[in-house]
N, CA, C and O of each residue as an XYZ file, in Angstrom:
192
protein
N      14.270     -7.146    -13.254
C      13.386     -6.453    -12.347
C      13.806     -4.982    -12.289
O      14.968     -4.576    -12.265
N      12.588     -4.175    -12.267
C      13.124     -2.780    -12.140
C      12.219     -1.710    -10.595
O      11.140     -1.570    -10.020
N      13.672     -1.214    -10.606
C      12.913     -0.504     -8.989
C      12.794      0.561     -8.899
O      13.526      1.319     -9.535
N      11.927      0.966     -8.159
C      11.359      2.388     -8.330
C      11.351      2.726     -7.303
O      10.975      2.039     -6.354
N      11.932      4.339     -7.218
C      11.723      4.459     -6.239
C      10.511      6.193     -5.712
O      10.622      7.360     -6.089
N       9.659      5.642     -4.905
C       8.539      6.759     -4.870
C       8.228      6.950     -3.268
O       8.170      6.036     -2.446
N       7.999      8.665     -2.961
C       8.090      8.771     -2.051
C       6.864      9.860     -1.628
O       6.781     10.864     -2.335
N       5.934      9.714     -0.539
C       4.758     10.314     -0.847
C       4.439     11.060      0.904
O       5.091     10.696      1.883
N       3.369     12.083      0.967
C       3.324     12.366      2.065
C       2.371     11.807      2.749
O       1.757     12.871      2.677
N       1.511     10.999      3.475
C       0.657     10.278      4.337
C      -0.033     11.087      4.986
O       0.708     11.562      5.846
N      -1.478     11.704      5.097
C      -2.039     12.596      6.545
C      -1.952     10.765      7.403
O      -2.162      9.618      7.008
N      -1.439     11.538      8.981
C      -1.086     10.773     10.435
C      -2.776      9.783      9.999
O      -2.604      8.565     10.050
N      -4.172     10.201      9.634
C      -5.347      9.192     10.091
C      -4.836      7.933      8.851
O      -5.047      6.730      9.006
N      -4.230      8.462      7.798
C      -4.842      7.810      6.388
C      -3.668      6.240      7.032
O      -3.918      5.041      6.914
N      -2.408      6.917      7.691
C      -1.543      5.533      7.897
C      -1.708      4.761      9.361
O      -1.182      3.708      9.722
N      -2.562      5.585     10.040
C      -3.511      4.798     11.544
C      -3.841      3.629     10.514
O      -3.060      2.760     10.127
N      -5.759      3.885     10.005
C      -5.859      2.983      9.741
C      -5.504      2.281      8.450
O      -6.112      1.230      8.247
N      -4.544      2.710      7.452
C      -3.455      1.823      7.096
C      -3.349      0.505      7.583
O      -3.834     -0.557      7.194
N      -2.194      0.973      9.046
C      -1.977     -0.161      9.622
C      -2.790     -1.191     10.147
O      -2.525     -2.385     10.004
N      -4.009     -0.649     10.897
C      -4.983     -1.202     11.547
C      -5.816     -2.511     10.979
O      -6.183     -3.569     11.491
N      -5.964     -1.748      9.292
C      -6.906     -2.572      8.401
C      -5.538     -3.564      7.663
O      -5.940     -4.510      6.985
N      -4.195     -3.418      7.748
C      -3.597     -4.441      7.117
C      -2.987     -5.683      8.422
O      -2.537     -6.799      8.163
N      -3.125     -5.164      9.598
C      -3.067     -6.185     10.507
C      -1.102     -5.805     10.918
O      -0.354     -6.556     11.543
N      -0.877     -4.939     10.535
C       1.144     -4.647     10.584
C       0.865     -3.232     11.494
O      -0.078     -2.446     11.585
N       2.314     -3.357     12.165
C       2.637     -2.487     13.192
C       3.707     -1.510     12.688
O       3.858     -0.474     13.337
N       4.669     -1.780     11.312
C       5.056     -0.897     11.114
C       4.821      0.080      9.593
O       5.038     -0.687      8.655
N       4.512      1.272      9.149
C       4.236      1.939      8.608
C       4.998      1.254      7.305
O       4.164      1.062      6.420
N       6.040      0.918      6.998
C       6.890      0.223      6.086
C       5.994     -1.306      5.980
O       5.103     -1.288      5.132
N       6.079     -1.974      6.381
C       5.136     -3.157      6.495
C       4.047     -3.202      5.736
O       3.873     -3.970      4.790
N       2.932     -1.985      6.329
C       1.454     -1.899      5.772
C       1.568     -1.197      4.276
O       0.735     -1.451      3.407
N       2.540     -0.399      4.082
C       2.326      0.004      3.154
C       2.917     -1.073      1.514
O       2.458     -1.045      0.372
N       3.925     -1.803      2.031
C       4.163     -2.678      1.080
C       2.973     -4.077      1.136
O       2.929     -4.836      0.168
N       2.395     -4.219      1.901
C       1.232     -5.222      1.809
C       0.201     -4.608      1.234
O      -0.672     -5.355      0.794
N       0.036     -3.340      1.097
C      -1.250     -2.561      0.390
C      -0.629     -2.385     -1.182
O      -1.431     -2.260     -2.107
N       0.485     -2.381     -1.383
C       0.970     -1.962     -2.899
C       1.081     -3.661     -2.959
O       0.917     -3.768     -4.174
N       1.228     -4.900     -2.538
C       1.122     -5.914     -3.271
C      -0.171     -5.973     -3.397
O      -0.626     -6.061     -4.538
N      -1.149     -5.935     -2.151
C      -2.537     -6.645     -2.623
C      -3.425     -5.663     -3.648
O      -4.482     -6.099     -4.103
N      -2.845     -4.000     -4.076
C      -3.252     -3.508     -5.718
C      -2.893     -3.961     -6.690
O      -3.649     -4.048     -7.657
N      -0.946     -4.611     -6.731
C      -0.459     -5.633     -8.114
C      -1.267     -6.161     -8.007
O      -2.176     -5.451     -8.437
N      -1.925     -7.711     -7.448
C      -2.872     -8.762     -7.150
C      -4.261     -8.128     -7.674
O      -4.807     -8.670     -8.635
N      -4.709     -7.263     -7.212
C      -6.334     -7.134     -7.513
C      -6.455     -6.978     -8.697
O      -5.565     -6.309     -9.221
N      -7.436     -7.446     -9.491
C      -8.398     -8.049    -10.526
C      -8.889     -6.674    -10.922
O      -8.458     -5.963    -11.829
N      -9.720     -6.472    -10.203
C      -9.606     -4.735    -10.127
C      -9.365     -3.567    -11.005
O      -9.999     -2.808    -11.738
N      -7.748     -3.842    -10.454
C      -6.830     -2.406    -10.577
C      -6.194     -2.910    -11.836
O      -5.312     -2.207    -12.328
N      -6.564     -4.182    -12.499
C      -5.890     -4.392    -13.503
C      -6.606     -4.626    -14.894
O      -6.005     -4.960    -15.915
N      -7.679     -4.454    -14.822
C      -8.420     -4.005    -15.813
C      -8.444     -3.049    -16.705
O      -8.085     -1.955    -16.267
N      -8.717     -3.086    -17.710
C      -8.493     -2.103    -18.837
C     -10.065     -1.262    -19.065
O     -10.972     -1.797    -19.701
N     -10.159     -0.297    -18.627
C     -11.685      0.084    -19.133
C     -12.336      0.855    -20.031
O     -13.566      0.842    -20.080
């Protein structure tokens, strides 16, 4: 396994509803449930 590490700046609305729409209270929380459910999406893993 390899880890990365990345570090980004957030505007205060974009990590409101962040949290709001992932159902988590802490900023660490929502943001690792939003980077699993992009691995997961069908989506984002397409070749186009």
């Amino acid at each position: 396994m390899k880890y990365v590490h990345v570090q980004s700046v957030l505007p205060q609305e974009d990590i409101i509803a962040l949290k709001e729409k992932s159902g988590e209270t802490s900023v660490k929380e929502a943001i690792v449930k939003a980077v699993y459910h992009y691995l997961k999406c069908d989506l984002a893993n397409k070749d186009e």
